[in-house]
PDB file of N, CA, C and O in Angstrom:
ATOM      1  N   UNK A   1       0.285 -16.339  -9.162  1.00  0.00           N
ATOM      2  CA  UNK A   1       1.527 -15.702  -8.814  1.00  0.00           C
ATOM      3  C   UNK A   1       1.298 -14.688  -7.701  1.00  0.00           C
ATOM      4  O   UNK A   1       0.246 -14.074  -7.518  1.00  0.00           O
ATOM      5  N   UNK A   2       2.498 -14.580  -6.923  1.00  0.00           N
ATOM      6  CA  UNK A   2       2.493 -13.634  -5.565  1.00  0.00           C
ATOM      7  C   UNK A   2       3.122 -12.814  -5.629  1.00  0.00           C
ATOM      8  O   UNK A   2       4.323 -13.063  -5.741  1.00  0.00           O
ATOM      9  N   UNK A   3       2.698 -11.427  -5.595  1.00  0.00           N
ATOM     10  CA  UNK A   3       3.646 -10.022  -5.914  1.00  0.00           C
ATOM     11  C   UNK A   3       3.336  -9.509  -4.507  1.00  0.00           C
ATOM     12  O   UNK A   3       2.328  -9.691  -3.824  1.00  0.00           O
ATOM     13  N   UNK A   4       4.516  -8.786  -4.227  1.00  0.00           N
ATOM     14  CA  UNK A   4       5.067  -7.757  -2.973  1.00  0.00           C
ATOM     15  C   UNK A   4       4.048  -6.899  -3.164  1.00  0.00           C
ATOM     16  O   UNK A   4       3.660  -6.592  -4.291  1.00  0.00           O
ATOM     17  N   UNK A   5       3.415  -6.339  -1.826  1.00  0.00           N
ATOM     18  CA  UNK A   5       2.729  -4.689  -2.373  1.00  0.00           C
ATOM     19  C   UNK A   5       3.268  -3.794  -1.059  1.00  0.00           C
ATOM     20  O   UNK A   5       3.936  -4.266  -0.140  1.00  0.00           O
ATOM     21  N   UNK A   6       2.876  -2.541  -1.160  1.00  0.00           N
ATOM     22  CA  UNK A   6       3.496  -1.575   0.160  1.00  0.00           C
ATOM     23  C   UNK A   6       2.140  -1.412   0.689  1.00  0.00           C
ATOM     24  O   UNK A   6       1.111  -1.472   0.017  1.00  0.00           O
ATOM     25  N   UNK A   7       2.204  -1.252   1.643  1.00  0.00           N
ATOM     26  CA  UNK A   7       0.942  -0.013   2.354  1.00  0.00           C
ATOM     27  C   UNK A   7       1.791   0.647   3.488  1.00  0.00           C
ATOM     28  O   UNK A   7       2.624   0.189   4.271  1.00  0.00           O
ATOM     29  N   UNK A   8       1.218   2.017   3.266  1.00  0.00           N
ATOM     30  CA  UNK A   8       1.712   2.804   4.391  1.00  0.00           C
ATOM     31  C   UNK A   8       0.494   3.035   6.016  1.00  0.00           C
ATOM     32  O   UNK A   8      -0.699   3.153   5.737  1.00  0.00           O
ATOM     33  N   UNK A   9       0.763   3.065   7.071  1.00  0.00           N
ATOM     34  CA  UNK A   9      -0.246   2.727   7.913  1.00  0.00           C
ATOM     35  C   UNK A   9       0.645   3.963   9.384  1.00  0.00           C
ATOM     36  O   UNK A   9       1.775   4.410   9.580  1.00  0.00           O
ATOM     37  N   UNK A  10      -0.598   4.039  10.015  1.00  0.00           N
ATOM     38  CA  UNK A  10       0.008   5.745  10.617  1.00  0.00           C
ATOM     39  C   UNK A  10       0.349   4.434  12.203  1.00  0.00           C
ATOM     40  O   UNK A  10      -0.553   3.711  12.627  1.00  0.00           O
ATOM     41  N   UNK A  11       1.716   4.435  12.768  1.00  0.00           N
ATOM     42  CA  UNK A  11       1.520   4.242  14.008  1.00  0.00           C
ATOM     43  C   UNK A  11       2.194   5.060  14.688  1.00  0.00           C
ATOM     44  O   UNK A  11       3.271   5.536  14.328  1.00  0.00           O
ATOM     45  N   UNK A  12       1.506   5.340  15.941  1.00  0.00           N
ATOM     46  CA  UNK A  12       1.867   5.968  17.306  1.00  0.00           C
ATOM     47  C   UNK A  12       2.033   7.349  16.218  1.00  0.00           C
ATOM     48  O   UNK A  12       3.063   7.981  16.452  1.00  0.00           O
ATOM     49  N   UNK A  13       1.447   7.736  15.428  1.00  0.00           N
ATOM     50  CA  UNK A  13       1.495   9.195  14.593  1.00  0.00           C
ATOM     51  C   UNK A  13       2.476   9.721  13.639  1.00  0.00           C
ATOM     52  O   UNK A  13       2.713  10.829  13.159  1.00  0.00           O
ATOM     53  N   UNK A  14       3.316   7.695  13.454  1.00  0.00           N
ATOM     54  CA  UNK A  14       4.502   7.923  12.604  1.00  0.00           C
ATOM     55  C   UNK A  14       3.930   7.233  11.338  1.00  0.00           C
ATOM     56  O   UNK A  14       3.129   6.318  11.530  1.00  0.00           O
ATOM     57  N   UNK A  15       4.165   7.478  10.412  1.00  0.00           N
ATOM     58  CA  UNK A  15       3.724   6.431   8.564  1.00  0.00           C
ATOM     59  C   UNK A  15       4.670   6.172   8.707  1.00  0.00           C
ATOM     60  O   UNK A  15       5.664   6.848   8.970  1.00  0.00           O
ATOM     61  N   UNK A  16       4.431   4.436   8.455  1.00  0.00           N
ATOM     62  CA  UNK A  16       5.124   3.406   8.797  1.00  0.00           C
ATOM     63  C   UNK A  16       4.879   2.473   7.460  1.00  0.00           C
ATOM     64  O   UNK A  16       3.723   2.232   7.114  1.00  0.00           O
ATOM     65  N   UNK A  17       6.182   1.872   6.600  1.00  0.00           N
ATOM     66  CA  UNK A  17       5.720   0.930   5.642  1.00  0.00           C
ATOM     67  C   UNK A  17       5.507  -0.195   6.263  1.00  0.00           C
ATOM     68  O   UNK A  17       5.821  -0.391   7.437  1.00  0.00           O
ATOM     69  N   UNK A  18       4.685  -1.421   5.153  1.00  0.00           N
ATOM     70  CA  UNK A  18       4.551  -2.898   5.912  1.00  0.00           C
ATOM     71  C   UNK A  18       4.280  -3.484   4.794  1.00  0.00           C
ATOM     72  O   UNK A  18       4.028  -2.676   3.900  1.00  0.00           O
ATOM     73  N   UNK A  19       4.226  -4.660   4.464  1.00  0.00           N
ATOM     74  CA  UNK A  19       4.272  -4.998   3.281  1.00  0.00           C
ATOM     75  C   UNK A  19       3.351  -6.342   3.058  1.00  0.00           C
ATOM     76  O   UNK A  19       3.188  -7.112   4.005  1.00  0.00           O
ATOM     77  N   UNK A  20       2.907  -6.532   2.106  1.00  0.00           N
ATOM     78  CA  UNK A  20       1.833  -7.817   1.905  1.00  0.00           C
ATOM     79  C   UNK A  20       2.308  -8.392   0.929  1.00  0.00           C
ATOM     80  O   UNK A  20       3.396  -8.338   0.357  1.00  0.00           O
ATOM     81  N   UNK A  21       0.909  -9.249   0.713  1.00  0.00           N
ATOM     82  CA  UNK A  21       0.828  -9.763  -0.629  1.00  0.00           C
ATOM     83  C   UNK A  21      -0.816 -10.339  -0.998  1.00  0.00           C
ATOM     84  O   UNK A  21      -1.873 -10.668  -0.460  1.00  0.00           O
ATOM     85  N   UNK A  22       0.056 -10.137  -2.734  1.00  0.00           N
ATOM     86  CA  UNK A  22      -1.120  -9.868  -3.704  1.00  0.00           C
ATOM     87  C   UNK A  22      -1.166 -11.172  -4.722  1.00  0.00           C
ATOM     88  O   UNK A  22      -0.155 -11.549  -5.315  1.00  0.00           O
ATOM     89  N   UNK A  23      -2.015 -11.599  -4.811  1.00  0.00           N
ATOM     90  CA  UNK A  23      -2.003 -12.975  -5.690  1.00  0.00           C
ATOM     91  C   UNK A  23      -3.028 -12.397  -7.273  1.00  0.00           C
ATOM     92  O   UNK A  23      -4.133 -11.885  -7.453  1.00  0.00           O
ATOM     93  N   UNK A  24      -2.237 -12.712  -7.874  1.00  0.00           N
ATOM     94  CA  UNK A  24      -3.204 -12.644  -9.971  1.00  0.00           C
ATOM     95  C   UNK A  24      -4.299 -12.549  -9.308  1.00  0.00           C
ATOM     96  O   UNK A  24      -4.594 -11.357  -9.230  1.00  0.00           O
ATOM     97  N   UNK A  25      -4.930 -13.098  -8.874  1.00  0.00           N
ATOM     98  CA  UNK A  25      -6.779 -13.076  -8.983  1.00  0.00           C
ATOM     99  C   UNK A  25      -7.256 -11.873  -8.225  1.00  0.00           C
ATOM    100  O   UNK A  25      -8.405 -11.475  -8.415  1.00  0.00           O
ATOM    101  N   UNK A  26      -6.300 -11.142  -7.210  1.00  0.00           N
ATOM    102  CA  UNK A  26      -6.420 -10.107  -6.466  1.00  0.00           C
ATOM    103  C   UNK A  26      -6.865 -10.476  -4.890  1.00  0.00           C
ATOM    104  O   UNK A  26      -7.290  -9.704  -4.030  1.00  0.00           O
ATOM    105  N   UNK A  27      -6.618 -11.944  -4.802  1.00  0.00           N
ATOM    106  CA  UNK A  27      -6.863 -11.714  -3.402  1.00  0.00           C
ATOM    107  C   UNK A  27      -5.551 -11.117  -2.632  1.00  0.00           C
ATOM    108  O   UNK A  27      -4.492 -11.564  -3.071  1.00  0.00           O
ATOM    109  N   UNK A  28      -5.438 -10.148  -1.519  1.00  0.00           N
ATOM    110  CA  UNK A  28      -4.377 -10.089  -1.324  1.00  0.00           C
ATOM    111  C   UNK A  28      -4.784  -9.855   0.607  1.00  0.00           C
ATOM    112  O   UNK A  28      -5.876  -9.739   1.164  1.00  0.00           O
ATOM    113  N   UNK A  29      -3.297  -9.863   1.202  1.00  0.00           N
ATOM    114  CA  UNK A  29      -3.127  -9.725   2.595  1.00  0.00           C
ATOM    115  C   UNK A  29      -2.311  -8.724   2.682  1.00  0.00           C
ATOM    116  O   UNK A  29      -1.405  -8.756   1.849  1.00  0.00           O
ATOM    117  N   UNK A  30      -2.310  -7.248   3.884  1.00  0.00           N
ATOM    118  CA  UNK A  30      -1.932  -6.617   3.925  1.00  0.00           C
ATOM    119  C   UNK A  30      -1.243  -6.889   4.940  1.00  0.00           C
ATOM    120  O   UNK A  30      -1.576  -7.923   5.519  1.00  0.00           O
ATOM    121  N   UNK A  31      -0.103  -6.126   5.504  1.00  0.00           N
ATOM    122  CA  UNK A  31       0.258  -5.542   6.473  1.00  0.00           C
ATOM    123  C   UNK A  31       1.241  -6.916   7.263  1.00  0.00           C
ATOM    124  O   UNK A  31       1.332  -7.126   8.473  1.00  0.00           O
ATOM    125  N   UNK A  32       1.950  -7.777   6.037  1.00  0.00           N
ATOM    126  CA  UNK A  32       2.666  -9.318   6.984  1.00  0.00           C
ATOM    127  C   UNK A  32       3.551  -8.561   7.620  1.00  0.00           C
ATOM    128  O   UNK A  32       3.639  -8.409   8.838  1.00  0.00           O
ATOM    129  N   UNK A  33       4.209  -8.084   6.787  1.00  0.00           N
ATOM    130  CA  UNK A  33       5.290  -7.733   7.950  1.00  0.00           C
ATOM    131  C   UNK A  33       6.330  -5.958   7.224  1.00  0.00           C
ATOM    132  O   UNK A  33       6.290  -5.242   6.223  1.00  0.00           O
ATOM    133  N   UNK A  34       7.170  -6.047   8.632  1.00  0.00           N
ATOM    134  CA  UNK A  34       7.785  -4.568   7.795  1.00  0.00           C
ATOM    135  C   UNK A  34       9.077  -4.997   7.082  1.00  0.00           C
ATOM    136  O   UNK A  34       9.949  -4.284   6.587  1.00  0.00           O
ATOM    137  N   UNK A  35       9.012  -5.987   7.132  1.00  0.00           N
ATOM    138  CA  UNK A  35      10.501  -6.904   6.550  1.00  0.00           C
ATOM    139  C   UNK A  35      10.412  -7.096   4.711  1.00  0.00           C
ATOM    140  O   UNK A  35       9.929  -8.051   4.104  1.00  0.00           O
ATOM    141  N   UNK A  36      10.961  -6.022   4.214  1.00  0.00           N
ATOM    142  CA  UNK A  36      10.290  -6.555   2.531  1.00  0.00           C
ATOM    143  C   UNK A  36      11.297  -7.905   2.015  1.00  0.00           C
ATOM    144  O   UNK A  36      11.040  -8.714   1.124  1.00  0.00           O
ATOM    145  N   UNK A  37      12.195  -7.855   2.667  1.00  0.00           N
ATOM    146  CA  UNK A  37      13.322  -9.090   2.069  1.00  0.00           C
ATOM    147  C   UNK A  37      12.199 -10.405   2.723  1.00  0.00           C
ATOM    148  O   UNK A  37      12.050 -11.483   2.147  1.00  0.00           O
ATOM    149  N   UNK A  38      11.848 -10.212   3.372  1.00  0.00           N
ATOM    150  CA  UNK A  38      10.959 -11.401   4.206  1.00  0.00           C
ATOM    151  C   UNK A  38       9.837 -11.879   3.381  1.00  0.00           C
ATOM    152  O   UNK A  38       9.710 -13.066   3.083  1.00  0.00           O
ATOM    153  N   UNK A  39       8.889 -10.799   2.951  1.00  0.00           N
ATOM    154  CA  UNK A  39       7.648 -11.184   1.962  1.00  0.00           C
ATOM    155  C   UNK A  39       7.892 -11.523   0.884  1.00  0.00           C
ATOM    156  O   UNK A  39       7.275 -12.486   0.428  1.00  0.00           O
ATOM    157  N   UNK A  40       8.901 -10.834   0.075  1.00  0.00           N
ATOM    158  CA  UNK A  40       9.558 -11.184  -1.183  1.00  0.00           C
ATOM    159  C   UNK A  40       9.770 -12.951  -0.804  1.00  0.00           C
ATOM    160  O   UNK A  40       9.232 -13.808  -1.505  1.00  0.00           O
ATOM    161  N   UNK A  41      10.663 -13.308   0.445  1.00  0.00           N
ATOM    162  CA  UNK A  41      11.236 -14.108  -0.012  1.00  0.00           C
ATOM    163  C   UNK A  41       9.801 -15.419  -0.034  1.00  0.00           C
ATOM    164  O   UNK A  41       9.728 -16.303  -0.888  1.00  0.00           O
ATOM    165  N   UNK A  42       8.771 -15.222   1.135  1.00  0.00           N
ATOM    166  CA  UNK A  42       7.645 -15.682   1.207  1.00  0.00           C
ATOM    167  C   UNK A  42       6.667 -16.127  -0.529  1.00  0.00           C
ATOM    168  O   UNK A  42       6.282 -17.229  -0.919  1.00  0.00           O
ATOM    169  N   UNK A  43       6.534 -14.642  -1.253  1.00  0.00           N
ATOM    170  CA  UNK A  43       6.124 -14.781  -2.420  1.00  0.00           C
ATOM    171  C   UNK A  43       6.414 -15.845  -3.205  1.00  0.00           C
ATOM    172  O   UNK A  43       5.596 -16.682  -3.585  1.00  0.00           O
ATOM    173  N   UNK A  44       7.902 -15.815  -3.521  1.00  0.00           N
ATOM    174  CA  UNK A  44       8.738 -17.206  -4.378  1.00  0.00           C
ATOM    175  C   UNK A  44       7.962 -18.049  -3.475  1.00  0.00           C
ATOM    176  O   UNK A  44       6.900 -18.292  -4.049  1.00  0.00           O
ATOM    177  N   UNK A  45       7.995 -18.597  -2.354  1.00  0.00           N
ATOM    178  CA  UNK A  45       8.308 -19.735  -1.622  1.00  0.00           C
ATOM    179  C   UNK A  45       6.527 -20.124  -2.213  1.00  0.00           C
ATOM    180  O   UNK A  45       6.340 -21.198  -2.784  1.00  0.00           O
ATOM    181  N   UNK A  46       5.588 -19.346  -2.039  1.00  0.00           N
ATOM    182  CA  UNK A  46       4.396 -19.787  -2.128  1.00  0.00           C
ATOM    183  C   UNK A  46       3.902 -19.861  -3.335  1.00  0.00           C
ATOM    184  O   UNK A  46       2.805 -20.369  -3.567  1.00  0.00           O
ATOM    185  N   UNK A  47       4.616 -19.394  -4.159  1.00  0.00           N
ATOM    186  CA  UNK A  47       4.603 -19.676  -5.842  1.00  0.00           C
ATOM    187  C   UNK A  47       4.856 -20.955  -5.882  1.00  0.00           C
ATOM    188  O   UNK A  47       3.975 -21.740  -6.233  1.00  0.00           O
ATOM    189  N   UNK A  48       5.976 -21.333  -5.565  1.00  0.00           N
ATOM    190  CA  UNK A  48       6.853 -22.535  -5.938  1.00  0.00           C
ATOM    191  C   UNK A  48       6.031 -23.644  -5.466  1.00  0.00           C
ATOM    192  O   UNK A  48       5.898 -24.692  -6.099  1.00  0.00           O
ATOM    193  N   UNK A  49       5.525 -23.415  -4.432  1.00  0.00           N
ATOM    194  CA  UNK A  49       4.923 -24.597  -3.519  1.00  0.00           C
ATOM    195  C   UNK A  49       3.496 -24.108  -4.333  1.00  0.00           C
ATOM    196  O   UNK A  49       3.349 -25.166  -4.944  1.00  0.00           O
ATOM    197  N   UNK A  50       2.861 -23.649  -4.580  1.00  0.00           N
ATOM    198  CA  UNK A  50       1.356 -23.278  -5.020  1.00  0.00           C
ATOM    199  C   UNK A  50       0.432 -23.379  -3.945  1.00  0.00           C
ATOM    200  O   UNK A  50      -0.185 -24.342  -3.489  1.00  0.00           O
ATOM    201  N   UNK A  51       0.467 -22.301  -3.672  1.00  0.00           N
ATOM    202  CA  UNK A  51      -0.255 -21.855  -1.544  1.00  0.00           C
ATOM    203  C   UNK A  51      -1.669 -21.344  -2.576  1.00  0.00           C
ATOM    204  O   UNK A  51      -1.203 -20.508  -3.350  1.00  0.00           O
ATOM    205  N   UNK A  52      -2.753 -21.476  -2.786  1.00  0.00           N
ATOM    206  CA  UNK A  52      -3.797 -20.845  -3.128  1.00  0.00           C
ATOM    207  C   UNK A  52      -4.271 -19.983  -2.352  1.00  0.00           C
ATOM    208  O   UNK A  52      -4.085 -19.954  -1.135  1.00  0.00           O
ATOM    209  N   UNK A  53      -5.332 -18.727  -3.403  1.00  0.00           N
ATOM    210  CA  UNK A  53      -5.637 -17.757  -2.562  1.00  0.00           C
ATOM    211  C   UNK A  53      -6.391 -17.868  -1.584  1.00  0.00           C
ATOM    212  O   UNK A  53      -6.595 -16.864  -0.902  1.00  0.00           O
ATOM    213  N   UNK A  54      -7.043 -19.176  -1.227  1.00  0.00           N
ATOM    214  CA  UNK A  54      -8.145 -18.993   0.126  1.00  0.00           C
ATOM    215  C   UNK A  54      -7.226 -20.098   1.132  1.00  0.00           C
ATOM    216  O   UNK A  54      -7.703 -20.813   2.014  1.00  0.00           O
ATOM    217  N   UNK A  55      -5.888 -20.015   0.752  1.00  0.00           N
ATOM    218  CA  UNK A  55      -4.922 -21.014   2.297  1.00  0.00           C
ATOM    219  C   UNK A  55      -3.964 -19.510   2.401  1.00  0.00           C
ATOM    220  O   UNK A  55      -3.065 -19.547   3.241  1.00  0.00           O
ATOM    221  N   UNK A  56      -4.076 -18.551   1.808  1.00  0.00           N
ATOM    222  CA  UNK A  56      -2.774 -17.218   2.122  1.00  0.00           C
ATOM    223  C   UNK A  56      -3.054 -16.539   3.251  1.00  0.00           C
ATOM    224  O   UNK A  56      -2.188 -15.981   3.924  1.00  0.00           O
ATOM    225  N   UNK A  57      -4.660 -16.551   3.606  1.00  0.00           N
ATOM    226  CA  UNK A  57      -5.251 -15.427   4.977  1.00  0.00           C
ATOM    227  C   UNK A  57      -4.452 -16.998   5.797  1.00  0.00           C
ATOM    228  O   UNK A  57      -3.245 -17.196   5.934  1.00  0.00           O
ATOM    229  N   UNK A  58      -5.313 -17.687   6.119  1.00  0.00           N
ATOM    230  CA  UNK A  58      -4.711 -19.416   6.766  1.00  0.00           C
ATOM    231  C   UNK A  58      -3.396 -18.964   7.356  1.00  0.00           C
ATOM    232  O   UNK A  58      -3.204 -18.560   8.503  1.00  0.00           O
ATOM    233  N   UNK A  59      -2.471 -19.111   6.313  1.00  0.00           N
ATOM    234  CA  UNK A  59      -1.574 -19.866   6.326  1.00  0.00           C
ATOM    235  C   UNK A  59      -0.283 -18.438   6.903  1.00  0.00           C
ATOM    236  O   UNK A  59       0.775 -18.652   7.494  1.00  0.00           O
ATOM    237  N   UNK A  60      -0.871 -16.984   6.460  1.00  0.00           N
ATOM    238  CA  UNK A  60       0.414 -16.050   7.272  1.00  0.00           C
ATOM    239  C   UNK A  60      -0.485 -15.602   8.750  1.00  0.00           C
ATOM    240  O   UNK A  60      -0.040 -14.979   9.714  1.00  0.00           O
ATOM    241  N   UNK A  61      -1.991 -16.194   8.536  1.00  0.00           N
ATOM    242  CA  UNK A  61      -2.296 -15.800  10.416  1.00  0.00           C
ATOM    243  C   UNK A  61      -1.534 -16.880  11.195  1.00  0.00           C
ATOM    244  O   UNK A  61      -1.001 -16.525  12.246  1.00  0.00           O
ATOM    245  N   UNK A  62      -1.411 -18.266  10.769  1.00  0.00           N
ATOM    246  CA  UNK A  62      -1.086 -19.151  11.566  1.00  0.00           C
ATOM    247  C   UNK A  62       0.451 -19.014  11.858  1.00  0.00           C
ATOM    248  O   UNK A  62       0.774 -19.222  13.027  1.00  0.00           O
ATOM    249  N   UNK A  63       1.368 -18.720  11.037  1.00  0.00           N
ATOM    250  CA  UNK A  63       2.638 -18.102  11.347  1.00  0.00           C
ATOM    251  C   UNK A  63       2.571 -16.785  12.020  1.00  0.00           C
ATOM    252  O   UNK A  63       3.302 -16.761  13.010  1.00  0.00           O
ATOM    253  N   UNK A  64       1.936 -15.691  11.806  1.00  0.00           N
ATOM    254  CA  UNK A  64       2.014 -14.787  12.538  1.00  0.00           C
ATOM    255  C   UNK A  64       1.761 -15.067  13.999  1.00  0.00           C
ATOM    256  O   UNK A  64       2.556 -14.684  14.857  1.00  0.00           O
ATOM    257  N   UNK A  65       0.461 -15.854  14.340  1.00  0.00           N
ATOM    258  CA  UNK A  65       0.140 -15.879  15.644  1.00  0.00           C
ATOM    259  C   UNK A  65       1.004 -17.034  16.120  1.00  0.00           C
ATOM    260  O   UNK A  65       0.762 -17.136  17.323  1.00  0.00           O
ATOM    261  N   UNK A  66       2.130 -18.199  15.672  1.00  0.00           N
ATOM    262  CA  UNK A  66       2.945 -18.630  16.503  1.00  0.00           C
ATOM    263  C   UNK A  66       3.724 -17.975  16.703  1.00  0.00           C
ATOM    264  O   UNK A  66       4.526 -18.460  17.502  1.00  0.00           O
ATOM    265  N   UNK A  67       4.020 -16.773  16.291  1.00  0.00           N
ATOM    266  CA  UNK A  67       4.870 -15.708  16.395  1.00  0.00           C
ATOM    267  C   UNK A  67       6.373 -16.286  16.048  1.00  0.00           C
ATOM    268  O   UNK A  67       7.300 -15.624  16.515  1.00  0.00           O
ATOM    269  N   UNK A  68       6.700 -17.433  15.288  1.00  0.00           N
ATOM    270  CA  UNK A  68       7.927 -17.859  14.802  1.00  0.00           C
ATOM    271  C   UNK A  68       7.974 -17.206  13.472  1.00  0.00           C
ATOM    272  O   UNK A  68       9.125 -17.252  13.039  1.00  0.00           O
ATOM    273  N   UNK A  69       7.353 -16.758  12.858  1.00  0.00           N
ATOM    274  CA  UNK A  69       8.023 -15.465  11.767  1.00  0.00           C
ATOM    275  C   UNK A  69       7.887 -16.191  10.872  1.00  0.00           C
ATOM    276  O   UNK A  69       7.763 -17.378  11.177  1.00  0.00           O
ATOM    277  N   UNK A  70       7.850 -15.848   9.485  1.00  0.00           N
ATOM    278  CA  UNK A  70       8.041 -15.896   8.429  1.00  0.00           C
ATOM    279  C   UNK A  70       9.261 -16.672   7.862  1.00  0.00           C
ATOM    280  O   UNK A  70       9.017 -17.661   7.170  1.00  0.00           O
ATOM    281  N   UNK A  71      10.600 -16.303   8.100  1.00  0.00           N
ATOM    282  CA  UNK A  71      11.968 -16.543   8.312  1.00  0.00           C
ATOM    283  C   UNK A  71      11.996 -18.237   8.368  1.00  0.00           C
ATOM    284  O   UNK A  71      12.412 -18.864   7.394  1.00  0.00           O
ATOM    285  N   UNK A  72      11.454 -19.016   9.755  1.00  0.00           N
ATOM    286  CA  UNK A  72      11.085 -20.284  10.420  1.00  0.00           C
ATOM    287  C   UNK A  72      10.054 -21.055   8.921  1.00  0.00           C
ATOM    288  O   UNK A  72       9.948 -22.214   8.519  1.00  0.00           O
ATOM    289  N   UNK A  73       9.705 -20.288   8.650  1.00  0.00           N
ATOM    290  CA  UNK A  73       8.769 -21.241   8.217  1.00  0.00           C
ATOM    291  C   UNK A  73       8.663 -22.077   7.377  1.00  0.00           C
ATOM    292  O   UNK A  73       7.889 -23.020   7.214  1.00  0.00           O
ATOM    293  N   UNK A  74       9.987 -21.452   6.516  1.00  0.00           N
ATOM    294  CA  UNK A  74      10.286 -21.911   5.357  1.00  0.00           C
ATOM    295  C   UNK A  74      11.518 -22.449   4.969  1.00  0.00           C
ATOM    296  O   UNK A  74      11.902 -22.375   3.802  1.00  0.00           O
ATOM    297  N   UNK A  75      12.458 -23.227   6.256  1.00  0.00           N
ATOM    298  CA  UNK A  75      13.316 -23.673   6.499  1.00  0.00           C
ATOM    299  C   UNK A  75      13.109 -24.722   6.886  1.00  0.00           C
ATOM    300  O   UNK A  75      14.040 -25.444   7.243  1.00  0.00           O
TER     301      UNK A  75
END
């Protein structure tokens, strides 16, 4: 299972939330995005589908770096 987590992270000298995720076994990824409706909705999606913890680094670098978002991906 995939739970939401926060981290707070200092930019340009402002604390800034961003939000990850955390899988039962504890692998987790920080910092996907500042969108929490976005990771939330990511979490379900990778539950449902069963994304394992060593395809989650994979699978939000490869969306991040096409830079089509999170949003795209799962439509």
């Amino acid at each position: 299972m995939y739970k939401v987590i926060e981290s707070r992270v200092i930019v340009d000298e402002r604390e800034e939330v961003t939000y990850g995720l955390r899988r039962t076994d504890g692998t987790a990824v920080t910092d996907v995005s500042p969108n929490k409706n976005e990771v939330e909705r990511s979490a379900v999606y990778f539950n449902e589908i069963g994304v394992s913890s060593w395809n989650l680094k994979e699978i939000i670098s490869d969306v991040l770096d096409t830079e089509m978002g999170l949003e795209k991906f799962y439509i």
